[in-house]
N, CA, C and O atoms as CSV, one atom per row, in Angstrom:
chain,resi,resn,atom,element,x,y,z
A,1,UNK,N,N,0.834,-1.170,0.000
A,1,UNK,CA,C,0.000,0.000,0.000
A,1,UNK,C,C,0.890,1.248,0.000
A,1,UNK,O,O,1.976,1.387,0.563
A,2,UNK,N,N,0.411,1.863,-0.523
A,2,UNK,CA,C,1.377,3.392,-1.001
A,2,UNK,C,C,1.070,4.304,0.636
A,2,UNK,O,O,0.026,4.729,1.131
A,3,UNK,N,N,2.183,4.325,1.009
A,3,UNK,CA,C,2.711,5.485,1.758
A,3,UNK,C,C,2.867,7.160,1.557
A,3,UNK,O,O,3.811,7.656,0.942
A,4,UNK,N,N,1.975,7.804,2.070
A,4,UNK,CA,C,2.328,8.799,1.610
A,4,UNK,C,C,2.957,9.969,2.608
A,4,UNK,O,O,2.236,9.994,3.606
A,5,UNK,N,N,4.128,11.043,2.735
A,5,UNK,CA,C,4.913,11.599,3.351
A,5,UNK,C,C,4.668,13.238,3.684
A,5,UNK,O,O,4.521,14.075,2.793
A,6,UNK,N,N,4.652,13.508,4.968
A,6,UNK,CA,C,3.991,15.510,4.858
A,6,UNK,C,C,4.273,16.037,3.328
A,6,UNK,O,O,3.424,16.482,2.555
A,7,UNK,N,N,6.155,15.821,3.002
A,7,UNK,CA,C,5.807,16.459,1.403
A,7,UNK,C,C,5.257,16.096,0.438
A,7,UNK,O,O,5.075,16.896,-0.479
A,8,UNK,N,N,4.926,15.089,0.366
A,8,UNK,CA,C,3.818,14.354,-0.504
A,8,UNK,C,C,2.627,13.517,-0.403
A,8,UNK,O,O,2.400,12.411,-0.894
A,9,UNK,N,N,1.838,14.355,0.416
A,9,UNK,CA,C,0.415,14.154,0.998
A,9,UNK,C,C,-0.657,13.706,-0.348
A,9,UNK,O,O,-0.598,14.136,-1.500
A,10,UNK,N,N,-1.606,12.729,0.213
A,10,UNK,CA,C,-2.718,12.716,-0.580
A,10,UNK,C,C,-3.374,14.286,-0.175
A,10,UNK,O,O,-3.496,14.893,0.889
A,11,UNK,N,N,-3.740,14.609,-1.679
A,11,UNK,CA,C,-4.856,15.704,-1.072
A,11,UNK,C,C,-6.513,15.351,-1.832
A,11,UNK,O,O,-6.784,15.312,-3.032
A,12,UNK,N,N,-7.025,15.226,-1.165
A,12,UNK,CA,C,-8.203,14.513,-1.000
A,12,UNK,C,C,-9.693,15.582,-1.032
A,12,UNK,O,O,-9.749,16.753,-0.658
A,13,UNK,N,N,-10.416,15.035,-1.401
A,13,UNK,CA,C,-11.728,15.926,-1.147
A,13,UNK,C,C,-12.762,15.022,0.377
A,13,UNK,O,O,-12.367,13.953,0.843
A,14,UNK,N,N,-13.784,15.597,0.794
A,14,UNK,CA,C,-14.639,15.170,1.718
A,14,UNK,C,C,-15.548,14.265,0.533
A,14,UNK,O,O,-15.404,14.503,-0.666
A,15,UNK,N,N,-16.600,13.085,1.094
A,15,UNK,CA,C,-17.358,12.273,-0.081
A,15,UNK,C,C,-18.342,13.490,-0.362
A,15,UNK,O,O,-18.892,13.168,-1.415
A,16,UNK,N,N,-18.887,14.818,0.065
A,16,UNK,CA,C,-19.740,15.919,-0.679
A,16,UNK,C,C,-18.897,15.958,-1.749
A,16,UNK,O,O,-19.485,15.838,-2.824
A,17,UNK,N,N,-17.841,16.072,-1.806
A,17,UNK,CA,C,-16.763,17.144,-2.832
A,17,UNK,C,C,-16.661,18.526,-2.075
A,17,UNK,O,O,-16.397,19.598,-2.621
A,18,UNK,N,N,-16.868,18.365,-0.961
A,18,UNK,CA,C,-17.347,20.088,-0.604
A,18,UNK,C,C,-15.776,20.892,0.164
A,18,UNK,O,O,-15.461,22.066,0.358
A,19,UNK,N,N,-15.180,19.742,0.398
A,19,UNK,CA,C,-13.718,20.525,1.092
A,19,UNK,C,C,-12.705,19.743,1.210
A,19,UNK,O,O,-12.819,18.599,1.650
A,20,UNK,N,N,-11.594,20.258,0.833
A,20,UNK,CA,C,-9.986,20.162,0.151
A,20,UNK,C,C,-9.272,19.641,1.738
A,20,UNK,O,O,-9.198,20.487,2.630
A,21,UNK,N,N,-8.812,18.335,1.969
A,21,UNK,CA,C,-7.770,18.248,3.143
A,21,UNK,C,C,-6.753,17.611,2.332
A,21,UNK,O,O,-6.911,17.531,1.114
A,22,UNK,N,N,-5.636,17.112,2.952
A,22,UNK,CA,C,-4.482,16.407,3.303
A,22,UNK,C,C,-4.234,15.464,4.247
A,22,UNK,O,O,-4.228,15.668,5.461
A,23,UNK,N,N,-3.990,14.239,3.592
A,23,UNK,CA,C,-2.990,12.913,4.642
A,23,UNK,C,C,-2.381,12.332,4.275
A,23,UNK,O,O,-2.456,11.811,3.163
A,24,UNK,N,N,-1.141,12.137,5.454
A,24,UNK,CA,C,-0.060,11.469,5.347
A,24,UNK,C,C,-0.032,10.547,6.234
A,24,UNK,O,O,-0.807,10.370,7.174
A,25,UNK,N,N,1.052,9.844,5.859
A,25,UNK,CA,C,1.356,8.505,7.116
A,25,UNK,C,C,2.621,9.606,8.057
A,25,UNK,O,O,3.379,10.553,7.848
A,26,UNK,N,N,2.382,9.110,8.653
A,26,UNK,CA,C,4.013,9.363,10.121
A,26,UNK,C,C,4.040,8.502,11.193
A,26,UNK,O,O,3.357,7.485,11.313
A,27,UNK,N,N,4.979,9.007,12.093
A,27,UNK,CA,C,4.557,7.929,13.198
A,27,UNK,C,C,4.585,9.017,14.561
A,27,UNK,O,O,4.639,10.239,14.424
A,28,UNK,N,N,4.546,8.463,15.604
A,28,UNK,CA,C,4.096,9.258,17.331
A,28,UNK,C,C,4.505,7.939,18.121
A,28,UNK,O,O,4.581,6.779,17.715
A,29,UNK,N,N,4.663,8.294,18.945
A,29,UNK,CA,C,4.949,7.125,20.189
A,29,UNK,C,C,5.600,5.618,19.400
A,29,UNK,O,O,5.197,4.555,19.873
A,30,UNK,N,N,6.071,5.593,18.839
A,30,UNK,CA,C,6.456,4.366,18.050
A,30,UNK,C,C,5.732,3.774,17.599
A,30,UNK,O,O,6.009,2.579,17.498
A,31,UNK,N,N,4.066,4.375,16.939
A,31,UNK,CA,C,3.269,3.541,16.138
A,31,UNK,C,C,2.898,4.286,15.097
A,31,UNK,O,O,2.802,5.496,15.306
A,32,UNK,N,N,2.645,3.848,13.940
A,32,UNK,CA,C,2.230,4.431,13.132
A,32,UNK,C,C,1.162,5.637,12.889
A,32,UNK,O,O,0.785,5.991,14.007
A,33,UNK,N,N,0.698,6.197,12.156
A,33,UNK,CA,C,-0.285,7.230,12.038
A,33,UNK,C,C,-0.747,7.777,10.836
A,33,UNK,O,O,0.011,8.148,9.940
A,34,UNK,N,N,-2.442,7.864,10.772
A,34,UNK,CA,C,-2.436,8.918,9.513
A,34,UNK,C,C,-2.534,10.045,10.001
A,34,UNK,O,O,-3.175,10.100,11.050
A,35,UNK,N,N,-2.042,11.152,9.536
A,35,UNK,CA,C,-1.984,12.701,9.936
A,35,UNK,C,C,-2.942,12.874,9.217
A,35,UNK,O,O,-2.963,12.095,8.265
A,36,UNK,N,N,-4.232,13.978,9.293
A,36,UNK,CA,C,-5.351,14.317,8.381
A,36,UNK,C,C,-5.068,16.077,8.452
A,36,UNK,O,O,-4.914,16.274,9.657
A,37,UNK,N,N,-4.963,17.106,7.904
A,37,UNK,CA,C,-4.859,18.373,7.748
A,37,UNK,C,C,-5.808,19.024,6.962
A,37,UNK,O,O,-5.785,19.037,5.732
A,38,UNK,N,N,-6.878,19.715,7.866
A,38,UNK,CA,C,-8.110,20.079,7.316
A,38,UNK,C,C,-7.930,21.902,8.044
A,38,UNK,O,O,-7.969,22.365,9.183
A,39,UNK,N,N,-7.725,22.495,6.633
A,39,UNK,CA,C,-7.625,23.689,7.151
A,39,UNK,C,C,-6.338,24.092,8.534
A,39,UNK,O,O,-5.116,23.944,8.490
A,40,UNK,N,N,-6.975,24.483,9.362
A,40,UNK,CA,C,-5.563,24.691,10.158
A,40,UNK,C,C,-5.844,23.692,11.348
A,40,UNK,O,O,-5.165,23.722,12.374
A,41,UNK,N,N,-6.961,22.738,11.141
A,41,UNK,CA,C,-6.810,21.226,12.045
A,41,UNK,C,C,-6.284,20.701,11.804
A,41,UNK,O,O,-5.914,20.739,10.631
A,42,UNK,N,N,-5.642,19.490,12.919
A,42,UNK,CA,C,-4.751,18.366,12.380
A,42,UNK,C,C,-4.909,17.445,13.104
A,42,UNK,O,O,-4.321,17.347,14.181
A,43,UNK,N,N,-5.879,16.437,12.576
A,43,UNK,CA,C,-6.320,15.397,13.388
A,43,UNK,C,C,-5.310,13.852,13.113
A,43,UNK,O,O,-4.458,13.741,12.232
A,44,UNK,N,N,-5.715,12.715,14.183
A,44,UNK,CA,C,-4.679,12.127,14.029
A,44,UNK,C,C,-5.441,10.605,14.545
A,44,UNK,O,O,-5.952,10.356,15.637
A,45,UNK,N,N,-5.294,9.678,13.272
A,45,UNK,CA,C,-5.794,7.784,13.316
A,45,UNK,C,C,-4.930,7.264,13.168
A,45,UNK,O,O,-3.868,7.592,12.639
A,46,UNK,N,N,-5.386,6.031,13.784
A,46,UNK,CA,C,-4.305,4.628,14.012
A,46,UNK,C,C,-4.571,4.220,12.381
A,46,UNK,O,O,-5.511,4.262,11.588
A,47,UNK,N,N,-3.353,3.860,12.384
A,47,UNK,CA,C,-2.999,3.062,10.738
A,47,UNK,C,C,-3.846,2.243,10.413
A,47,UNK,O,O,-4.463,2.096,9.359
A,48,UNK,N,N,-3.864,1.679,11.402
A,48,UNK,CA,C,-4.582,0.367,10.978
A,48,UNK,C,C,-6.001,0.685,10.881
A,48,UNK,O,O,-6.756,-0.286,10.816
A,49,UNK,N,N,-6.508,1.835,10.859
A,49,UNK,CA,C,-7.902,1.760,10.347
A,49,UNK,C,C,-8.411,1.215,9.066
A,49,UNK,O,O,-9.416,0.559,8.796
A,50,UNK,N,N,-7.243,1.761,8.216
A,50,UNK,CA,C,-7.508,1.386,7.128
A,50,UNK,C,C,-8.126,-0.041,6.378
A,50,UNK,O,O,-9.145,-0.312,5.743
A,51,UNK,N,N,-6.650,-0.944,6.925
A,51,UNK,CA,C,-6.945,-2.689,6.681
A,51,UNK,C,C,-8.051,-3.190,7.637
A,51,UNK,O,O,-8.639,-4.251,7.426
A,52,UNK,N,N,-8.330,-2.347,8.758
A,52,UNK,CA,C,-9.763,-3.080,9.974
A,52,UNK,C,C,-11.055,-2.436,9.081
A,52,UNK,O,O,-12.060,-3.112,8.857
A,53,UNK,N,N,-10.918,-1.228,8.664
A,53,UNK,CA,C,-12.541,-1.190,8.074
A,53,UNK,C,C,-12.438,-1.541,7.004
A,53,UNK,O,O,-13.472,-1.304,6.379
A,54,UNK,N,N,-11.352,-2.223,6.164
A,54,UNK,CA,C,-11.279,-2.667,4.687
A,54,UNK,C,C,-12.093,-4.072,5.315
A,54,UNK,O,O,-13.271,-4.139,4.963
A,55,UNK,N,N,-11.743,-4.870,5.944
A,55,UNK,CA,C,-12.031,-5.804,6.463
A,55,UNK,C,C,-13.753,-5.909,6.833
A,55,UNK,O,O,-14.463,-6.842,6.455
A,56,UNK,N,N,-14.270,-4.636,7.723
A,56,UNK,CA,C,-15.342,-4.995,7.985
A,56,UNK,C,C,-16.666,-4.968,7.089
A,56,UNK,O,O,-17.743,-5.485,7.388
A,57,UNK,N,N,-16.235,-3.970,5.464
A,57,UNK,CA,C,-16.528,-3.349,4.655
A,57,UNK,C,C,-16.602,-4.793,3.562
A,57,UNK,O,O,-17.294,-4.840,2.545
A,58,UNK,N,N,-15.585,-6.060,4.144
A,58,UNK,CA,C,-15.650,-7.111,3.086
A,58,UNK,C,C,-16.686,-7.576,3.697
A,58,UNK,O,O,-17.670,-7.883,3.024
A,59,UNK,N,N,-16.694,-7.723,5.042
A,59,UNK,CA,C,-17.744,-8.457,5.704
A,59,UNK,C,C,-19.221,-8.319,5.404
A,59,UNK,O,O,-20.090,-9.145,5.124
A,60,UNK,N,N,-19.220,-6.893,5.566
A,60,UNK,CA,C,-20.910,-6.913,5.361
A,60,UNK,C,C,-20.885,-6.827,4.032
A,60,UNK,O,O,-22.041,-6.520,3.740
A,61,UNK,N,N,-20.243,-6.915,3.022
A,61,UNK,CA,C,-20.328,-6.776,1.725
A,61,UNK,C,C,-21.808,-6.274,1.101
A,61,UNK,O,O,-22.520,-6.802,0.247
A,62,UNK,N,N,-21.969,-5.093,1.842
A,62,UNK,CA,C,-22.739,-4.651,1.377
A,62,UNK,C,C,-22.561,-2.844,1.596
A,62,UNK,O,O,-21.644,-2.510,2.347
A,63,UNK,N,N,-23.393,-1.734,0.972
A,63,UNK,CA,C,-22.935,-0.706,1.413
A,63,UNK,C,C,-23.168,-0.168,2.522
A,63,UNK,O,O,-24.287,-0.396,2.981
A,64,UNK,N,N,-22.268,0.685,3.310
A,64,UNK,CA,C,-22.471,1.100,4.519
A,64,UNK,C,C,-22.544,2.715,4.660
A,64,UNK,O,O,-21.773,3.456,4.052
A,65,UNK,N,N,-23.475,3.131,5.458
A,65,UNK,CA,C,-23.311,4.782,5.871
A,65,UNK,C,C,-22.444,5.387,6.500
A,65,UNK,O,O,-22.177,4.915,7.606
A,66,UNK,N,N,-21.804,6.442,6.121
A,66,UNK,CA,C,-20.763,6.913,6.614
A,66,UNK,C,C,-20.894,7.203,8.353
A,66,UNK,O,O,-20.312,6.764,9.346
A,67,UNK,N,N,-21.965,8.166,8.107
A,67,UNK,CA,C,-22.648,8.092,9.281
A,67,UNK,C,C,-21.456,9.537,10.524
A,67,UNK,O,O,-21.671,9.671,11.729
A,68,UNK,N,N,-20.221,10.437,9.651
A,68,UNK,CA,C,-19.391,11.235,10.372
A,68,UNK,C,C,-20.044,11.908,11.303
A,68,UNK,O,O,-21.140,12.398,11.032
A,69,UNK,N,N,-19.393,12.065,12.752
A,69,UNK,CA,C,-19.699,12.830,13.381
A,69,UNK,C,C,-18.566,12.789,14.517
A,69,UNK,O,O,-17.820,11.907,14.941
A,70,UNK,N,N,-18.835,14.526,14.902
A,70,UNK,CA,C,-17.145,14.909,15.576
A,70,UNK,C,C,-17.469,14.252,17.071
A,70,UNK,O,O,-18.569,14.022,17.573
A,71,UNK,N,N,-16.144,14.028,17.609
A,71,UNK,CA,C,-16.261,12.931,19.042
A,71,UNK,C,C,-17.340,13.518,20.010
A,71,UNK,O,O,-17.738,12.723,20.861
A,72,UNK,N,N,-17.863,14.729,20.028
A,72,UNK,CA,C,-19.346,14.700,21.209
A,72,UNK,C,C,-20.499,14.241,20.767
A,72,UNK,O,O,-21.458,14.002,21.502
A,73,UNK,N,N,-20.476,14.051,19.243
A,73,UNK,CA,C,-21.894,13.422,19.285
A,73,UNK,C,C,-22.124,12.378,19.109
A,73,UNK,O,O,-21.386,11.729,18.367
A,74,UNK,N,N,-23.261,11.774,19.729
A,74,UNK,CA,C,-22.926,10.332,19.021
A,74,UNK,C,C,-23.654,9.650,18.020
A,74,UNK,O,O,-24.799,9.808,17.597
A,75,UNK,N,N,-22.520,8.657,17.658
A,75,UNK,CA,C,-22.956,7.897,15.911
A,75,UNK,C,C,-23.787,7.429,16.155
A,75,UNK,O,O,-24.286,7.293,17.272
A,76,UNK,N,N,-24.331,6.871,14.628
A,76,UNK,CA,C,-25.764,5.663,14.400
A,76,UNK,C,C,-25.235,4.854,14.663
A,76,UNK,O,O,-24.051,4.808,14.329
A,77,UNK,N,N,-25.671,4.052,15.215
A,77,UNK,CA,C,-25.474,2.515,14.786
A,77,UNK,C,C,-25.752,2.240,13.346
A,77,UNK,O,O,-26.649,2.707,12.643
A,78,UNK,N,N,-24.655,1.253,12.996
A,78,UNK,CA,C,-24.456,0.713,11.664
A,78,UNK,C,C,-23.564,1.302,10.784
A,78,UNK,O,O,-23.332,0.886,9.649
A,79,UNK,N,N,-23.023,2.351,11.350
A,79,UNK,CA,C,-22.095,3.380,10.454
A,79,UNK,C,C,-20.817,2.989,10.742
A,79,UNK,O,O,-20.370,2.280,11.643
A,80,UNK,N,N,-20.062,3.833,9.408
A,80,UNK,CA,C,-18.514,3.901,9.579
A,80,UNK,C,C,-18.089,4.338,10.763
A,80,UNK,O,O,-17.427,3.574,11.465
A,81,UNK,N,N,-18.444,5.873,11.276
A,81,UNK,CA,C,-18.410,6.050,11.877
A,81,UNK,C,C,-18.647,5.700,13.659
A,81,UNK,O,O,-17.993,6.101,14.622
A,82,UNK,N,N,-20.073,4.634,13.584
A,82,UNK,CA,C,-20.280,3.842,14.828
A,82,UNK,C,C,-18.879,3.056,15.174
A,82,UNK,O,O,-18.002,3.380,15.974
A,83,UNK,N,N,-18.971,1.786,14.206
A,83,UNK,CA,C,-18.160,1.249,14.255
A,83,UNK,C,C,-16.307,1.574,14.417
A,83,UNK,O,O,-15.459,0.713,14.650
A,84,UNK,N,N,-16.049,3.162,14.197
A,84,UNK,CA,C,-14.911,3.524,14.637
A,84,UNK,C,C,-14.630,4.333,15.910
A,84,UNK,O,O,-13.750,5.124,16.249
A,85,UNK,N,N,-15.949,3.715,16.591
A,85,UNK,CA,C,-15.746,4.083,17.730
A,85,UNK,C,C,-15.930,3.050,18.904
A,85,UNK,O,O,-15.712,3.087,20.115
A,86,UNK,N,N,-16.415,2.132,18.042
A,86,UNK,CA,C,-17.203,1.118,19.141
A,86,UNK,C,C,-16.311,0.334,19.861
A,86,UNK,O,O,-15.272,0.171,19.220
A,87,UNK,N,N,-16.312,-0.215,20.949
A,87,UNK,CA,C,-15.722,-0.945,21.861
A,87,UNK,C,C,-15.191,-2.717,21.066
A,87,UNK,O,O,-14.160,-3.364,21.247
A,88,UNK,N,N,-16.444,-3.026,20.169
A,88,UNK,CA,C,-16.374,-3.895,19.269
A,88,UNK,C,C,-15.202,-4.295,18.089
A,88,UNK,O,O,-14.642,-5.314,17.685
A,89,UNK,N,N,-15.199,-3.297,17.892
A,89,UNK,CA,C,-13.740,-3.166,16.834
A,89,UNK,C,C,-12.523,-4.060,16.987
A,89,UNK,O,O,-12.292,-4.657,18.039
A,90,UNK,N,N,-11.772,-4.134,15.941
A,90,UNK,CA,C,-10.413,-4.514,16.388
A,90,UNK,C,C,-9.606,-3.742,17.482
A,90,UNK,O,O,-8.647,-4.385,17.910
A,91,UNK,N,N,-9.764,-2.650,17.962
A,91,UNK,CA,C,-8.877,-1.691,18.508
A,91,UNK,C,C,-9.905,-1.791,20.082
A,91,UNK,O,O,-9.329,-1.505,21.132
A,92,UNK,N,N,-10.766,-2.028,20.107
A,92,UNK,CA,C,-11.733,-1.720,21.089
A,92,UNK,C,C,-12.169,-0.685,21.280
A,92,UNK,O,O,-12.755,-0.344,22.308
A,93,UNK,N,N,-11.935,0.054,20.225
A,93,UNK,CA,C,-11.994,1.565,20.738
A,93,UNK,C,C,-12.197,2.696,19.849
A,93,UNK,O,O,-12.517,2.425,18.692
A,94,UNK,N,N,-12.086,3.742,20.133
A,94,UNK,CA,C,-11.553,5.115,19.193
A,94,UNK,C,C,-10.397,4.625,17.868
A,94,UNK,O,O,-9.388,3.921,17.904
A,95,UNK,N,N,-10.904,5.170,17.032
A,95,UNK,CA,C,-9.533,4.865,15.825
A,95,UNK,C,C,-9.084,6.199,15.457
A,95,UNK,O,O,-8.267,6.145,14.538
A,96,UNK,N,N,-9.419,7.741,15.983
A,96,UNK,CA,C,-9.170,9.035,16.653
A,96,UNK,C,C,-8.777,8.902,17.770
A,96,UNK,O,O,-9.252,8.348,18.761
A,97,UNK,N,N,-7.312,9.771,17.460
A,97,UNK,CA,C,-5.865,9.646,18.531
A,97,UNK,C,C,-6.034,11.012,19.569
A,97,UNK,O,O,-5.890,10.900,20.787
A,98,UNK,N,N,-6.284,12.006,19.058
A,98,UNK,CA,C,-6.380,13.534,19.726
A,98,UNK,C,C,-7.378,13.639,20.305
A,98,UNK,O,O,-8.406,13.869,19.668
A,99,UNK,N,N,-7.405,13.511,21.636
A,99,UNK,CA,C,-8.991,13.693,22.429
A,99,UNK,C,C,-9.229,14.888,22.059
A,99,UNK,O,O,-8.338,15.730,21.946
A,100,UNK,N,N,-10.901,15.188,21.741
A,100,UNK,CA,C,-11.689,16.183,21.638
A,100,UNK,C,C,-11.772,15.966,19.518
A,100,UNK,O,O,-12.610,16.311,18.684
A,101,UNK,N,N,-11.025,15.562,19.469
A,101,UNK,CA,C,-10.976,15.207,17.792
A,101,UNK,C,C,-10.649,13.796,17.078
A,101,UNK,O,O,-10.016,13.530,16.056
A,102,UNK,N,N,-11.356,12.968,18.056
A,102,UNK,CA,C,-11.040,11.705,17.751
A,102,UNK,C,C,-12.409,11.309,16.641
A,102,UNK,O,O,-12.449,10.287,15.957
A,103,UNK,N,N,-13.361,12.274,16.670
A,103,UNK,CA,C,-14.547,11.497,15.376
A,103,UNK,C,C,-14.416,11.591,13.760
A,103,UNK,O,O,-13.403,11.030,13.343
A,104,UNK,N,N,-15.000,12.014,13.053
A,104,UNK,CA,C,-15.046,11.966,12.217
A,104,UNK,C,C,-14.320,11.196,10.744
A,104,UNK,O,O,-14.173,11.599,9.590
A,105,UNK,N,N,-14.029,10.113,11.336
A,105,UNK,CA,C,-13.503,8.949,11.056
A,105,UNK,C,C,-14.609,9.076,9.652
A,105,UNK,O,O,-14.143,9.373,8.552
A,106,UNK,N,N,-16.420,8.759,9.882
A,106,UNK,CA,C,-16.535,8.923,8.397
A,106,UNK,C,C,-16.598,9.548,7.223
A,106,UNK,O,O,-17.100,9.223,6.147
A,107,UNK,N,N,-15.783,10.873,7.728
A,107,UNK,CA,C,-15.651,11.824,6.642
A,107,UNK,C,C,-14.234,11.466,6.495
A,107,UNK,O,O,-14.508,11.144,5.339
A,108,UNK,N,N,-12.950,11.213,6.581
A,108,UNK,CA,C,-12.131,11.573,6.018
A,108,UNK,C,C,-11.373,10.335,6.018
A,108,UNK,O,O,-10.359,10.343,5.320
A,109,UNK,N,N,-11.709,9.050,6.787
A,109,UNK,CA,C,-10.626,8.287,5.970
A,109,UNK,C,C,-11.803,7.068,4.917
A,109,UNK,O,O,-11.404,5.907,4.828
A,110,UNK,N,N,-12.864,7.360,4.361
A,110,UNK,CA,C,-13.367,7.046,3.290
A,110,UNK,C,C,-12.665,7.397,1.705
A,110,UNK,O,O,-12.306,6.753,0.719
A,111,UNK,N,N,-12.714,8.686,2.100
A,111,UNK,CA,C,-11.795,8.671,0.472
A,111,UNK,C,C,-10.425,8.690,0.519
A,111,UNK,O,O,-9.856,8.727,-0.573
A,112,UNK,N,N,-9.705,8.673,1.583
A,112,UNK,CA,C,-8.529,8.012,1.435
A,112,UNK,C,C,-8.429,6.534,0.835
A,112,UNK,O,O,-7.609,6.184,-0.014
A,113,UNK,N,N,-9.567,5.595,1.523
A,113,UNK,CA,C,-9.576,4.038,1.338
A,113,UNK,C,C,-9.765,4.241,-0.418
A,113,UNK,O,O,-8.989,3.643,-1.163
A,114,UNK,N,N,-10.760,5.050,-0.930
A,114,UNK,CA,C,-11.151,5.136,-2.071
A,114,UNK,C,C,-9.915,5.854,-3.230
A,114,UNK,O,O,-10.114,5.882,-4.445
A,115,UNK,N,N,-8.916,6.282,-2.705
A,115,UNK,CA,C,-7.731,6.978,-3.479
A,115,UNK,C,C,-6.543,5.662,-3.315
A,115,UNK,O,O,-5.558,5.397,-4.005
A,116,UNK,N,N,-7.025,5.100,-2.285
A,116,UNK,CA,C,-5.974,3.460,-1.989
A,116,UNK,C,C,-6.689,2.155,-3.337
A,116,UNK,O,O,-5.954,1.300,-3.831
A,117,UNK,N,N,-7.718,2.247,-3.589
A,117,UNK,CA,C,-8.443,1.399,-4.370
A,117,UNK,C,C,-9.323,0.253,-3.504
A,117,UNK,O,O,-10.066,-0.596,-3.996
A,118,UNK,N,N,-9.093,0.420,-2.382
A,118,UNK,CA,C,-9.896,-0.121,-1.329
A,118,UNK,C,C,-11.416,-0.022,-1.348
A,118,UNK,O,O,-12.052,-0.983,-0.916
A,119,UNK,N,N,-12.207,1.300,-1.915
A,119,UNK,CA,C,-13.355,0.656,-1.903
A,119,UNK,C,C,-13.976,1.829,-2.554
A,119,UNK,O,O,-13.187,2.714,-2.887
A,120,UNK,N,N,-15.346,2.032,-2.826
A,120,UNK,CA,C,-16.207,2.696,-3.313
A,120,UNK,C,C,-16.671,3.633,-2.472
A,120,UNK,O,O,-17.308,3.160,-1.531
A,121,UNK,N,N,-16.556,4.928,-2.492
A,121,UNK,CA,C,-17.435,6.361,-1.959
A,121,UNK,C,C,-18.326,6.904,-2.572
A,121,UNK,O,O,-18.143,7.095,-3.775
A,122,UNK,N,N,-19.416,7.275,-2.033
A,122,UNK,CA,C,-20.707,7.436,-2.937
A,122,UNK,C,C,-19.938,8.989,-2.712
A,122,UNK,O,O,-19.164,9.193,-1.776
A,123,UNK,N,N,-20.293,10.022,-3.732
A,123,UNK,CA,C,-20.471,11.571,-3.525
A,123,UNK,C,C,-21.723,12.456,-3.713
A,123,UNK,O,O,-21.799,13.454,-4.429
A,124,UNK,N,N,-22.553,11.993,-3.054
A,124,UNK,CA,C,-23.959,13.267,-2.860
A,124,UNK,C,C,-23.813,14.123,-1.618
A,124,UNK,O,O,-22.894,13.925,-0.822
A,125,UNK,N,N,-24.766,15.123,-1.443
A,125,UNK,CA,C,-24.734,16.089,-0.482
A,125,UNK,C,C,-24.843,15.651,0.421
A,125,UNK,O,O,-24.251,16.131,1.388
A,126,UNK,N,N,-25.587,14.615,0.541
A,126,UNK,CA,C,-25.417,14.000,2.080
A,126,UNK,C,C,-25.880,12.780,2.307
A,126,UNK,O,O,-26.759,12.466,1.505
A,127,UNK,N,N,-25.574,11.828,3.240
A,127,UNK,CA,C,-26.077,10.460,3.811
A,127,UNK,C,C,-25.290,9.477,2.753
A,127,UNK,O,O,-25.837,8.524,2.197
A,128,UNK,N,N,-23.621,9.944,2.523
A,128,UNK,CA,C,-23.192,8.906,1.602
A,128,UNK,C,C,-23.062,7.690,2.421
A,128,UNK,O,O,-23.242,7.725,3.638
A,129,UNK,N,N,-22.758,6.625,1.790
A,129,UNK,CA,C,-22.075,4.916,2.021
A,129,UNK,C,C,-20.987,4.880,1.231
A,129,UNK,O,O,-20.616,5.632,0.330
A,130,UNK,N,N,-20.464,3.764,1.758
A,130,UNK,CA,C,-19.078,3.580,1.225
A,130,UNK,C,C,-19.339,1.614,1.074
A,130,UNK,O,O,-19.993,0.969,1.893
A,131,UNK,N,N,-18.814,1.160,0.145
A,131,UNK,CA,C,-18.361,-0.229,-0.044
A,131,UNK,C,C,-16.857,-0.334,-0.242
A,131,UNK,O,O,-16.106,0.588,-0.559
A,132,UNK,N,N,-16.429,-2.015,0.072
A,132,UNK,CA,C,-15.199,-2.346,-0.113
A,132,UNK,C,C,-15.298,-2.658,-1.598
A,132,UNK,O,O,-16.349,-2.867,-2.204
A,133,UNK,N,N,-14.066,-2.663,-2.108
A,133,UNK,CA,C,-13.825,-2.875,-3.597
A,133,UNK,C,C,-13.162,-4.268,-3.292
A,133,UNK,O,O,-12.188,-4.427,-2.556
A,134,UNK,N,N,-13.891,-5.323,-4.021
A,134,UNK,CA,C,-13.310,-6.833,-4.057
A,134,UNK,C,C,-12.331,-7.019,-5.541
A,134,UNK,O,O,-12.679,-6.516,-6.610
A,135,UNK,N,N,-11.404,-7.616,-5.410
A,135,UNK,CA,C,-10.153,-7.887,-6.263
A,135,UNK,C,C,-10.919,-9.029,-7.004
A,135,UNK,O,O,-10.359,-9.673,-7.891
């Protein structure tokens, strides 16, 4: 899987199309990381989100709702977003590293997975899903 570096960031849109970020891989405490740079935020996920919701995305092989929302509110059940928070997970936990900015897991690493070839992002104004892309 392609690595990408602060000087050579994916730059990415949100699944609206509605706003321009940046991510890279790095690392923190001796584990990996995606860095996300949205405007003058800079939020921060465990690597492994990627291959755990590629995974859960084969599972239900079917499409799923993104379902984003920032860490005070809380997700639907059934969403990307639920599920990257849920206790259930591979991680047990949060897959958002920066308390107070640990949500929105389903806005921004969907079209990363989708710029990886990992899976399908719907782009309408709102209530997208995302599927895994099978080889």
């Amino acid at each position: 899987m392609e690595k990408r570096t602060k000087e050579n960031p994916w730059k990415l849109k949100t699944p609206p199309l509605s706003s321009e970020y940046e991510m890279y891989i790095d690392e923190k405490d001796g584990r990996e990381i995606i860095v996300c740079t949205v405007g003058k935020t800079i939020l921060h996920y465990d690597y492994s989100v990627i291959q755990d919701l590629y995974e859960e995305l084969k599972n239900s092989n079917d499409w799923v709702l993104l379902g984003s929302k920032d860490e005070k509110a809380e997700a639907k059940e059934g969403t990307v977003e639920y599920w990257a928070r849920s206790k259930d997970n591979p991680i047990g936990g949060w897959y958002g590293l920066k308390k107070g900015l640990r949500g929105r897991v389903g806005m921004y690493i969907p079209p990363l997975m989708e710029a990886l070839g990992l899976a399908t992002v719907e782009h309408n104004k709102r209530n997208n899903r995302m599927k895994a892309k099978l080889s």
